[in-house]
C-alpha positions in Angstrom: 26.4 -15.6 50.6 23.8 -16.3 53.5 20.6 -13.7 53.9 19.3 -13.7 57.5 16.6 -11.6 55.6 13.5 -13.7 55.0 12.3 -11.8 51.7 16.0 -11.9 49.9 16.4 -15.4 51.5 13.1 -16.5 49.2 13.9 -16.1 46.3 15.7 -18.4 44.0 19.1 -18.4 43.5 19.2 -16.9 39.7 17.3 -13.7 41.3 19.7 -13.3 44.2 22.5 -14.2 41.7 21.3 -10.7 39.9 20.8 -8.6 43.2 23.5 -9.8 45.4 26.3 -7.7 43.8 24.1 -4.6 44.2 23.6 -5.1 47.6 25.5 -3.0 49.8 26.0 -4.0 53.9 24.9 -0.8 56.2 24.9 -0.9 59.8 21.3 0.5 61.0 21.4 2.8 64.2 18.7 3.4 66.7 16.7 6.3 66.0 18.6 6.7 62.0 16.0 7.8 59.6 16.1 5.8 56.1 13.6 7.8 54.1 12.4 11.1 54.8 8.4 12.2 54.7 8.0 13.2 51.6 11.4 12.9 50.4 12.2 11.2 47.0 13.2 7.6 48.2 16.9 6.7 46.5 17.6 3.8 48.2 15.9 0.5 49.3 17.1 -1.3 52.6 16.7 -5.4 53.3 16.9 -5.5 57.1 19.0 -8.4 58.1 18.6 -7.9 61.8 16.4 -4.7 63.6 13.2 -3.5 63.7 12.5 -0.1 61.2 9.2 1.5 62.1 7.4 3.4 59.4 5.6 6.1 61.2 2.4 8.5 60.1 2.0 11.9 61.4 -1.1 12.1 63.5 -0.3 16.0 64.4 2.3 19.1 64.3 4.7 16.8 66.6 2.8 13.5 67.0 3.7 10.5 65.2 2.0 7.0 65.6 3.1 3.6 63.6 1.7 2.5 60.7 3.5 -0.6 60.5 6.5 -2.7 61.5 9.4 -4.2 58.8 11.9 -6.7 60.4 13.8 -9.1 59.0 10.7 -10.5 57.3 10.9 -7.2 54.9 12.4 -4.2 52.9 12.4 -0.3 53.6 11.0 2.0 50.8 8.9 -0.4 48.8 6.6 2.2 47.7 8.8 3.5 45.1 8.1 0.1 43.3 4.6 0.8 43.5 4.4 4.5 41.2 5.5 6.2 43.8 9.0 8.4 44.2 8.4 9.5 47.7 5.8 8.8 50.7 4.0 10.5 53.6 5.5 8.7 56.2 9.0 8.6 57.7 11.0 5.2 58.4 12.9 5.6 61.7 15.0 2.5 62.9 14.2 1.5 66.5 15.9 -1.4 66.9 19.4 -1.4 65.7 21.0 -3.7 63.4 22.4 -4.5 60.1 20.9 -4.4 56.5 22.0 -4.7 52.9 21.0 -1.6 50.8 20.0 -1.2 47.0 19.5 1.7 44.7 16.0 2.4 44.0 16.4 3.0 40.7 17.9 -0.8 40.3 15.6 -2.5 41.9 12.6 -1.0 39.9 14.7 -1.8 36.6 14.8 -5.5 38.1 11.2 -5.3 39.2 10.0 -4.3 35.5 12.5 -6.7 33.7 12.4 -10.0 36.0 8.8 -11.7 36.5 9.6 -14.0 39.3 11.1 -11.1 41.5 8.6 -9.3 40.6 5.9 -11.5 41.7 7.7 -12.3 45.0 7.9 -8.8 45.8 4.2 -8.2 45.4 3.6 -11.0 47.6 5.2 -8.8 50.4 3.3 -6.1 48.7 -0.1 -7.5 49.5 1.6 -9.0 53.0 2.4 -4.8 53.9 -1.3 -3.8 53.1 -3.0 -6.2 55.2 -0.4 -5.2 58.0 -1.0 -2.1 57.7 -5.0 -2.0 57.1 -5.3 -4.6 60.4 -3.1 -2.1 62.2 -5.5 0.4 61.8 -8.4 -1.7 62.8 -6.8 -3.0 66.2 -6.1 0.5 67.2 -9.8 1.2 66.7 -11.3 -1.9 68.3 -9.3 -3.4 70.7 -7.8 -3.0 74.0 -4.0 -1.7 74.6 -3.4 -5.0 76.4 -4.2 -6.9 73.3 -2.9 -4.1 71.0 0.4 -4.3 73.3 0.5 -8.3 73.1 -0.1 -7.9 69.5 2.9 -5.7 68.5 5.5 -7.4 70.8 4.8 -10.4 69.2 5.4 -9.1 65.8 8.7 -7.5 66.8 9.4 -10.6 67.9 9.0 -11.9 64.9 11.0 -9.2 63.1 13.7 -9.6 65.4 14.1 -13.5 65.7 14.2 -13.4 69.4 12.7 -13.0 72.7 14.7 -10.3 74.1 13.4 -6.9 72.6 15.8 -4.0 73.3 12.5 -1.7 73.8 11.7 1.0 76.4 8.1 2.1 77.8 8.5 5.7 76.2 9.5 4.1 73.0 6.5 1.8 72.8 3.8 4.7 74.2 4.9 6.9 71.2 5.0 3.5 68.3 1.1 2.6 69.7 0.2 6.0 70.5 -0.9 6.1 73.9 0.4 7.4 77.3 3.5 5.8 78.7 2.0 5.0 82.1 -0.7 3.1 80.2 2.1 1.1 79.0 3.7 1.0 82.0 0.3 -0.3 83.9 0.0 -2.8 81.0 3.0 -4.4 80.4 3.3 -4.5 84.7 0.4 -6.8 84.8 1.6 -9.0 81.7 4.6 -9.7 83.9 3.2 -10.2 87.1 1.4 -12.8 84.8 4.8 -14.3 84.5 4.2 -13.7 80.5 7.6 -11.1 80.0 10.4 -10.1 82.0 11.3 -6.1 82.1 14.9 -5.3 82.2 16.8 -2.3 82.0 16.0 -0.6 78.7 14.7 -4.3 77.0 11.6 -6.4 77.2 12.0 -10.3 77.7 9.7 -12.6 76.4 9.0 -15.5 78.9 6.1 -17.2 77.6 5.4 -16.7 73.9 2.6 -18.9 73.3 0.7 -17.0 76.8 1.5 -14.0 74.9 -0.2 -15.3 71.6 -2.9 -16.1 73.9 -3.5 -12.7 75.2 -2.9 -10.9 71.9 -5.6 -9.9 69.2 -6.7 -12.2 66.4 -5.2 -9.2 64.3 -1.6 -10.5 65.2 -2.4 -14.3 63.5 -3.8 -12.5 60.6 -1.0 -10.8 60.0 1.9 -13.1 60.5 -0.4 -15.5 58.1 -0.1 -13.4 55.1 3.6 -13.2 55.9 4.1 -16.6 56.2 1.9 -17.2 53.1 4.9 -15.5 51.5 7.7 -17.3 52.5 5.4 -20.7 51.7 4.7 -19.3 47.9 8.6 -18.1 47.5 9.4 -21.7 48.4 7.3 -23.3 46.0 8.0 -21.4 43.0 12.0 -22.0 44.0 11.4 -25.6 44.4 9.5 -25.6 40.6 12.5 -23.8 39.7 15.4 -25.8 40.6 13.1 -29.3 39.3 13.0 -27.6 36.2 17.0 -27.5 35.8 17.1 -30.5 37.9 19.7 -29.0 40.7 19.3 -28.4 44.2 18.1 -25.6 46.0 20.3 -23.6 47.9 17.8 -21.9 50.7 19.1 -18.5 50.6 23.4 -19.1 49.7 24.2 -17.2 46.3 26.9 -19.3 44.7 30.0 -16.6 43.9 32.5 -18.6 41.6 36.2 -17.4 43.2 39.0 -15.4 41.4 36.0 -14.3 38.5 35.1 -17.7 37.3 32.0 -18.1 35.1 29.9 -15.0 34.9 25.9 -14.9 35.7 24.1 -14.8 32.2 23.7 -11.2 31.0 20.4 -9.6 31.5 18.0 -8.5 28.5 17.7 -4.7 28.9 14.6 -3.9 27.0 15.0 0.2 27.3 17.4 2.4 29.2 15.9 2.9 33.1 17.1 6.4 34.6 17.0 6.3 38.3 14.4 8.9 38.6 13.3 10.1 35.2 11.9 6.3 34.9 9.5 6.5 37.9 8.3 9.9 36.2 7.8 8.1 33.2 6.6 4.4 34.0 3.2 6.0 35.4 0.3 4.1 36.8 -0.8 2.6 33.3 2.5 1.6 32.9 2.8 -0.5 36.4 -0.5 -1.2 36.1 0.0 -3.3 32.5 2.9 -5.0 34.3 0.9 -6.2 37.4 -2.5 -7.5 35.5 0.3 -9.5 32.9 2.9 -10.7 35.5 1.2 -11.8 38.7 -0.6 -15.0 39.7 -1.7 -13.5 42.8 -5.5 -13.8 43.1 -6.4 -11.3 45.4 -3.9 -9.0 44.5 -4.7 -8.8 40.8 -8.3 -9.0 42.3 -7.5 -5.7 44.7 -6.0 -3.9 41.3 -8.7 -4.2 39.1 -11.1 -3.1 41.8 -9.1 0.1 42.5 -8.8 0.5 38.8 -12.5 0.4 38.2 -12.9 3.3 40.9 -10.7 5.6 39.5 -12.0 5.0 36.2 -15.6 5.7 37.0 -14.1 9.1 39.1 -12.0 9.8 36.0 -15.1 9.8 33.6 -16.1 13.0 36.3 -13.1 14.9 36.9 -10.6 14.4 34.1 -8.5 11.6 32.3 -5.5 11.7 34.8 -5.1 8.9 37.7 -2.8 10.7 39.7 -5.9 13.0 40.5 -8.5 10.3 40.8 -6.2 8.8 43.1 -5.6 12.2 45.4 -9.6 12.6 45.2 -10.4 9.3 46.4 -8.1 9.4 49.2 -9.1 12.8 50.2 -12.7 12.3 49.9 -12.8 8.8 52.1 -10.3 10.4 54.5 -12.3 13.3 55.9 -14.9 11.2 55.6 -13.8 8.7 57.9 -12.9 11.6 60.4 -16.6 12.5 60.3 -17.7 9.6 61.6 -18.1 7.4 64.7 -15.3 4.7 65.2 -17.0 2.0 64.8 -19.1 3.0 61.6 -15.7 4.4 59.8 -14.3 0.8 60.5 -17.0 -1.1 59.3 -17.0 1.8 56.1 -13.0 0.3 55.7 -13.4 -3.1 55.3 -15.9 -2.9 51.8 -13.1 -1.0 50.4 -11.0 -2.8 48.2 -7.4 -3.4 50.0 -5.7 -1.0 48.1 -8.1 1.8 48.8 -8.4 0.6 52.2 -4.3 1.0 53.1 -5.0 4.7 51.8 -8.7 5.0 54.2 -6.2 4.2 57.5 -3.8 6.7 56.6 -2.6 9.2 59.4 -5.8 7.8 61.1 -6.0 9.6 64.9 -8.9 7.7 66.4 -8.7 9.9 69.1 -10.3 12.7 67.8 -13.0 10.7 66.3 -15.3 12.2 65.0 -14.7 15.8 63.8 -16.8 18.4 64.9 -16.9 19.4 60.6 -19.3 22.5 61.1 -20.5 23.1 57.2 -20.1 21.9 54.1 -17.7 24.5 53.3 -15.9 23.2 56.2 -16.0 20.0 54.7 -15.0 20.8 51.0 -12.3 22.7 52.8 -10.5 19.5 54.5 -11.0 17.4 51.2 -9.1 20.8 49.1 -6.5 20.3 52.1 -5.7 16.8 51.2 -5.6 17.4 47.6 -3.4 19.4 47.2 -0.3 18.8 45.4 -2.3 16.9 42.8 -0.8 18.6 40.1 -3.5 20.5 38.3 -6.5 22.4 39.4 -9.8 20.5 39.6 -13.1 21.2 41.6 -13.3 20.0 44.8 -17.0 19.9 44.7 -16.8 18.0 41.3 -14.5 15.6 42.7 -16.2 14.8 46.4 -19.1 14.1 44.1 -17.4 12.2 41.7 -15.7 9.5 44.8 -19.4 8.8 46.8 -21.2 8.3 43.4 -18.5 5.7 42.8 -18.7 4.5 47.0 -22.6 4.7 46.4 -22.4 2.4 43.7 -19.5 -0.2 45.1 -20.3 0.0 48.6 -23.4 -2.3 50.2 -26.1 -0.3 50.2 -27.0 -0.6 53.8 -23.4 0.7 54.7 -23.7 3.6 52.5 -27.6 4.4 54.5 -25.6 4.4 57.7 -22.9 6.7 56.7 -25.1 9.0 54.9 -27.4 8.9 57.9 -24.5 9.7 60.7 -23.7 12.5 58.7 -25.2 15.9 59.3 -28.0 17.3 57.0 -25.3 20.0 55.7 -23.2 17.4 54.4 -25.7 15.2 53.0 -26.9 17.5 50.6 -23.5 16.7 48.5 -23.8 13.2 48.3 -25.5 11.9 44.8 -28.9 10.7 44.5 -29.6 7.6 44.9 -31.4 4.5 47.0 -29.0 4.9 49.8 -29.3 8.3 50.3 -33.2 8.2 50.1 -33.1 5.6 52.7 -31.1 7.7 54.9 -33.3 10.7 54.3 -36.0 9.1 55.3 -34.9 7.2 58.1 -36.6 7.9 61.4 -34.5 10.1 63.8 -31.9 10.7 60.7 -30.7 13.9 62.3 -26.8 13.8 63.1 -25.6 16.7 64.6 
């Protein structure tokens, strides 16, 4: 059995040998939602050919992409990561075929395998950086590059030049008017870069394309590709170790029965959803640090695991809440502040944290006119809620830009503190940064 999907086609042939007879083959329509916002996510979906785009709300009826999973990926890998449901909604846009996998199996497989569960956290880690360089080209660069950028990448996804795409379709996916993307892609062709046709994009001249792009695009296919080059390499160690061949993708399915796979250890029974209650961060956590080889990855965890530890000393021994408070906190902070300042504020922030700081990021409406600090505390209680128990928002805002004051360059945190207005400086902690902002000259933000 043959994967046109790049992760599943990785991996080496005892792992598909385990997941191939819980795959099941869906057809994937245009416009078919896989996982509801918010909804508890049941099933997991390899694409094998379309483009799914996982989509952040950005108002009552406004949507914008996050990021983009082809046939490089998988649909719903959050609930691997502690989490049962999302904020965001994954809408296919380009139709197509995929092979789909209860959630609650592939968590048992991610707990009990090692290798599979390394490969996946390679995509894990390829996702993040996707999705944190998304947010920074939307806030730095123009549509034309932006535009450039993201056809390339469904190229990629797709596997071919001819993207079934229309103008409305790609104003709502980058967030901007259609007739900006009209205008845009009119002069790309008249470049002799793409061809339009009715209801599809062609792409004439790829490397042109590549040319016009961002840098964000390179960085992005990179990580991916650092994937595929890593799943390759461990498969290849693999199959030198038993001394066969590798097989690149083809599960070997003996006919009429034949020999069975080897059965699997099962170390404790693994509900479908009570598990994911019960795992818990600690739990996945444990896993992770033990399991991976990845450098930065492992580096990224214990990072984030050091800030919620220091807010947890603050507000209360439970993660789940440190987690919400973080997020909230850096959120409406970033909405507070200029574009270009809130960008420079995401990338100190450990990659984990950051994927969370460019969450349901409007740039447009940079930055909030946030009145008082009640104002402020108000937006940060917004976000947090659903954390599960009561804690003080005060308590907690405090508690997340002691921790920023004390991880973040100290320079960076003078800037922020100084674009903010007097009202809302008063809550930050004490500290060098926050004198230096106080007694900057002009350090008056309205």
């Amino acid at each position: 059995m043959a994967f046109s999907n790049r992760l599943l086609a990785g991996l080496p042939p005892a792992e598909l040998h385990y997941l191939a007879p819980r795959l099941d083959p869906i057809a994937l329509r245009p416009r078919q939602v896989l996982n509801w916002r918010a909804e508890p996510i049941e099933h997991l979906t390899f694409v094998e050919e379309g483009l799914v785009s996982v989509l952040a709300q950005t108002g009552e009826r406004e949507e914008v992409e996050a990021w983009l999973i082809g046939r490089e990926g998988v649909v719903g890998l959050s609930t691997l990561l502690g989490g049962e449901s999302f904020s965001f909604r994954r809408v296919v846009q380009v139709g197509g075929s995929g092979l789909r996998i209860r959630a609650c199996d592939l968590r048992r497989a991610f707990e009990e395998r090692p290798v599979l569960r390394r490969h996946l956290l390679r995509y894990a880690h390829a996702v993040l950086v996707q999705a944190a360089q998304n947010g920074a080209c939307a806030a730095r660069h123009a549509l034309e590059h932006r535009l450039a950028r993201w056809l390339l990448q469904a190229r990629d996804g797709l596997g071919r030049d001819e993207l079934p795409l229309t103008h409305a379709l790609l104003s709502r996916l980058v967030g901007v008017r259609r007739a900006s993307v009209t205008v845009a892609l009119g002069r790309l062709e008249a470049a002799g870069i793409l061809a339009q046709r009715w209801g599809s994009i062609v792409i004439a001249a790829p490397d042109r394309l590549e040319a016009v792009a961002c840098d964000c695009h390179r960085i992005i296919r990179s990580r991916y590709e650092a994937v595929a080059r890593q799943a390759e390499a461990v498969g290849a160690d693999i199959m030198d170790r038993a001394g066969a061949a590798p097989l690149s993708g083809t599960v070997p399915f003996p006919p009429g029965g034949g020999e069975t796979p080897p059965a699997m250890p099962v170390r404790r029974p693994y509900p479908c959803r009570a598990q994911a209650r019960a795992a818990g961060r600690a739990d996945f956590r444990r896993h992770v640090m033990a399991a991976t080889g990845l450098e930065v990855f492992d580096k990224t965890l214990q990072t984030t695991n050091i800030w919620l530890d220091e807010i947890m000393e603050e507000i209360g021994p439970d993660r789940r809440v440190a987690w919400h408070a973080l997020g909230a906190v850096l959120m409406t902070l970033r909405d507070r502040l200029p574009i270009e300042l809130a960008t420079h504020l995401g990338a100190q922030l450990p990659l984990l944290v950051r994927g969370r700081y460019y969450d349901q990021w409007h740039v447009a409406a940079q930055p909030e006119r946030i009145r008082s600090l009640d104002e402020f505390l108000e937006r940060i209680s917004e976000r947090m809620d659903g954390t599960g128990r009561p804690v003080n928002t005060r308590d907690a805002t405090r508690a997340v830009l002691r921790t920023l004051s004390r991880h973040v360059d100290p320079g960076q945190v003078a800037k922020v503190i100084e674009a903010l207005p007097l009202h809302i400086r008063q809550i930050w902690p004490a500290g060098p940064a926050n004198d230096a902002a106080s007694g900057a000259p002009g350090s008056t933000a309205a």
